[in-house]
Structure formats: structure tokens, C-alpha cells
C-alpha positions, 0 to 999 in steps of 0.5 A: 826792264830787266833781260827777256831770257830764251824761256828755256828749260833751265831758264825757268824759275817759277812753273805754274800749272793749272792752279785752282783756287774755290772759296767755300766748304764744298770746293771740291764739289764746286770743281768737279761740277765745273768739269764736268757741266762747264758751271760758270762762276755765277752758277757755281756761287749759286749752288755750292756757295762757292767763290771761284777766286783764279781758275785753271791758271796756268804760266812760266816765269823766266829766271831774272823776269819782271812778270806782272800779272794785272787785272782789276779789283776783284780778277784773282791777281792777289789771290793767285800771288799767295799762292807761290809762297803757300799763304794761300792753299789751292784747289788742286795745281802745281807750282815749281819754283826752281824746281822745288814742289812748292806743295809737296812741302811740309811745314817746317821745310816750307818755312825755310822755303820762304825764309830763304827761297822766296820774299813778299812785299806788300802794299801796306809796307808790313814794318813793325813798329817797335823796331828800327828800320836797320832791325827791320831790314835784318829781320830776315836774317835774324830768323835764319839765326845769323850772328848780329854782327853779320846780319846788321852789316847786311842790312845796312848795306841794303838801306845804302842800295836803296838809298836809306843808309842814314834812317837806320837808327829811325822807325817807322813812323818817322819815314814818309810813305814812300820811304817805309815801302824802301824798306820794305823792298830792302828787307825782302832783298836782304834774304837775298830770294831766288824769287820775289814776289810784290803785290801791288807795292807802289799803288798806296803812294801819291802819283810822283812818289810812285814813279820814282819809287818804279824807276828805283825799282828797275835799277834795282832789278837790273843790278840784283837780276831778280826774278819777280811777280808784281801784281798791279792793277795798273797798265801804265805801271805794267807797261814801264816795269814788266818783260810780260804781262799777264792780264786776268779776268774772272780768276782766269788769265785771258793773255799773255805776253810783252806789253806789245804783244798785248796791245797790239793783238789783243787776245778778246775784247776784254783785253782790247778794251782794257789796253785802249788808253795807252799810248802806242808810242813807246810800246810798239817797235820797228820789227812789229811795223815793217813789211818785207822787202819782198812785199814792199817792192811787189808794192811799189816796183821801186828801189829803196834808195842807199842813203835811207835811214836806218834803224834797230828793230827795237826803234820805237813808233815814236822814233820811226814817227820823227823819221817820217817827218824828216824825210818821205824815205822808206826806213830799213830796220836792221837785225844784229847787222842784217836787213830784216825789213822796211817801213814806209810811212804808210806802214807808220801812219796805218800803226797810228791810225790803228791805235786812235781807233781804239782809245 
């Protein structure tokens, strides 16, 4: 997972702040009931014959953040992406993107916007067939009116990052499924963006290709420090990726947070039932398990012996799980070389019982 940066001012790249998006001719019209009567969004279709597509959606992205946003078919997560580089008008909103008023842009400085600020990768890779991969991989600095030379070089470092360095001179339809969305990948780095943006990029591939293609994407995020919103529909895929996640529901986004967060305090039902399946294991750390010293000892009345084991606070419930095993021994979790806590296997086996209970 790329670096959680302190959400300071300065470390924000991407403001999103209540973004509305109502399909249909009497949008406006739609919103102002919405405002003022609380129309939920049955009654909205019904009397505007008006689609509420993301409603009042409102979040910072952190510069260098991997944020997913998911949600099932139909939650406003796609909708809302489109959003960022204007593919999409919204309702009434604003966007920052480093600092920029995504809005108030006219036409052509949205263009250049996009063609140097911001990158897309799509789900169904989006290559045109009549040229090469390597001419592909280029495109984006062709439109920036790069020197051929210039902009090839470039590229075909790109396809040598991700691993493509001998397909240059192939086209599309000559690279498996997997192959074509690194190339995909590949061009939207090559425009080198402040921000990038992928919309649901691996659901199309067979289950094997898709987590390597997730475990590429990783390095590659670790090594470029891209700030990216990746829309899946998928926890598993959230979960492996993501410094946060954004789960939205109905076109409104109902909790916020690391993959921890979530499933450990669910926002609503909703979101509770949607975390459900997944595992504990390597989700939950040792500083969301421990109780003070304090606490432990008012419990107990008894030392923690000096041979206990130790571990950091971001040890996982898997390996506090072995710990238990090996010995009944209260475990200390250390903070930057300070005690912060301590976990007995109570503490471990209540994290447990908690998460069965759910799925």
C-alpha cells in the first residue's frame, strides 16, 4: 500500500465537496425539492423523472493516496469518478484538484487539464487498434506536441516499467487481456499526472491475472507515489490496494476510512453487512486490539512478566493469533520504541469471536 500521509492542508490533492449529480431535464428542480422536502430518491424519479446518480458526496484525497471508492452496481461510484476530470457535469459542487477549480475551467485549459494534470484507465482498456502499443503508450505526449523522438523514448520506458519492453512494435489485438490494460496503465503514467484516476481497471481480467496485475499495480504506485482513485466493486481488491476506502450506497458515501476502520466500526448496517465475508486476519492490527496497562492491571492485579513478547502496533491479528498459541503471555505492543499497551488472549480471541459473528 502506498504511504497514509498526515491529511494536511498542503497534503491534500484531490477536494471533493458536496458534489451532486440528478440525471433528467428538471435537475434543478429535483435538487431544491430534495432541500428543501428531504425527497428520497424513489420520490424524486417519480415526480421530476429524475435520476439521483451521487448525492452530496463530499471527501479529501491525500497526495500520494491510493483511494478506492466501492459500492455495488448501481451505488454512484463510476458516476461520481467522471466527475474529477469533467467527463461528467455535476449538479452543483466543487472539486479541487491541487488546488485547481476543476470547474471553473473553460475548454481549452480543461484540456490541457486532463492532458497534463489528470489520467484515466478504464475497464475495457480503451487502445486503438490501428496503432502500436509503443504509439499507444505515446499518445499522450503526442497530443502535448512532444517531438517524436522524445515522446517514443518516454513510452518505451513506460512499457519497460511495466514490463512490455519487447511488444512495443505489436498491436492490440496481439496481447492477452491482462497485457492490453498494462498498457493501458502504461499510457496514462506516461503523461506523468499529478492524479490518476481507474475506474474498476482489473474487474474485466480472469481472477489469477487480476492479482498480479493488483500486486504490479502496488510497486508501481509505491515507486511512482501517485495519487489515484480506484473504483472497484470488489472489498477483496479494496482491501489489498487502498489507504482508504470509500463505501457509497444509493449515490451517497455512508463511511470513510482504512480497511480497518471499516470493518471493525462499521458506519450502519449497510456497511456491516457488506464487510461480512472478509477476513480479520490481516485487516485488524495490534493498536485496535490492546487495552491499557492501566485497564489490564485493574483487571487482573498481576505483573506482566519482563520476557513477554513484543510486537509493533501495526502486527496483524494473524500474528498476535501465533503468539497466542505459543504462549499464554500477555503480549506488549510498542509505539516508535514506547509501550502503548497490552493484549492478552482474551483481548485476541473476543477480535475473533466478533468477526465470526458477522459473516
Amino acid at each position: 500500500m502506498a504511504n497514509s500521509t498526515p491529511a494536511t492542508s498542503s497534503a491534500i490533492a484531490l477536494e471533493v465537496s458536496n458534489v451532486w449529480k440528478i440525471f433528467g431535464d428538471r435537475a434543478d428542480e429535483a435538487l431544491s425539492a430534495i432541500h428543501q422536502k428531504g425527497l428520497g430518491k424513489a420520490e424524486v424519479l417519480a415526480q421530476y423523472n429524475a435520476v439521483v446518480g451521487v448525492a452530496d458526496v463530499s471527501f479529501n484525497v491525500r497526495r500520494g493516496e491510493i483511494f478506492c471508492v466501492m459500492g455495488l452496481s448501481g451505488s454512484g461510484k463510476s458516476t461520481l469518478v467522471r466527475h474529477f476530470n469533467r467527463l461528467l457535469e455535476p449538479t452543483t459542487g466543487n472539486i479541487l484538484i491541487d488546488g485547481v477549480d476543476v470547474m471553473s475551467l473553460g475548454n481549452r485549459a480543461l484540456q490541457k487539464f486532463r492532458n497534463e494534470k489528470i489520467s484515466m484507465v478504464f475497464q475495457n482498456f480503451a487502445l486503438l487498434p490501428h496503432r502500436s502499443v509503443l504509439d499507444n503508450v505515446a499518445m499522450p505526449l503526442e497530443i502535448r506536441n512532444m517531438n517524436k523522438n522524445e515522446r517514443l523514448r518516454r513510452a518505451a520506458h513506460m512499457l519497460k516499467t511495466v514490463e512490455l519492453e519487447a511488444w512495443g512494435n505489436k498491436y492490440a489485438h496481439e496481447l492477452s487481456g491482462g497485457m492490453q490494460q498494462r498498457v493501458g496503465l502504461a499510457r496514462a503514467l506516461t503523461a506523468n499526472p499529478e492524479v490518476l484516476l481507474m475506474d474498476e481497471p482489473f474487474s474485466a481480467l480472469d481472477p489469477l491475472i487480476r492479482r498480479q496485475l493488483q500486486d504490479e499495480f502496488i510497486k508501481l504506485s509505491a515507486m511512482m507515489h501517485k495519487t489515484t482513485v480506484f473504483i472497484t466493486h470488489d472489498l477483496d481488491e479494496a482491501v489489498r490496494i487502498g489507504d482508504r476506502i470509500a463505501i457509497m450506497h444509493d449515490g451517497r458515501l455512508v463511511q470513510v476510512g482504512t480497511a480497518e476502520d471499516i470493518v471493525m466500526n462499521p458506519a450502519n448496517d449497510y456497511v456491516a453487512d457488506f464487510v461480512a465475508g472478509i477476513s480479520r486476519l490481516k485487516i485488524v492490527k495490534a493498536h485496535a486490539v490492546m487495552q491499557s496497562f492501566e485497564h489490564y492491571h485493574a483487571q487482573t492485579g498481576l505483573a506482566i512478566p519482563a520476557d513477554a513478547p513484543q510486537v509493533a502496533e501495526d502486527a496483524s491479528l494473524s500474528e498476535l493469533i501465533q503468539l497466542a498459541i505459543a504462549s499464554a503471555t500477555p503480549i506488549i505492543v510498542h509505539d516508535n520504541g514506547q509501550r502503548a499497551g497490552v493484549i492478552t488472549r482474551a483481548d485476541i480471541l473476543q477480535t475473533v469471536i466478533e468477526g465470526a459473528e458477522t459473516s
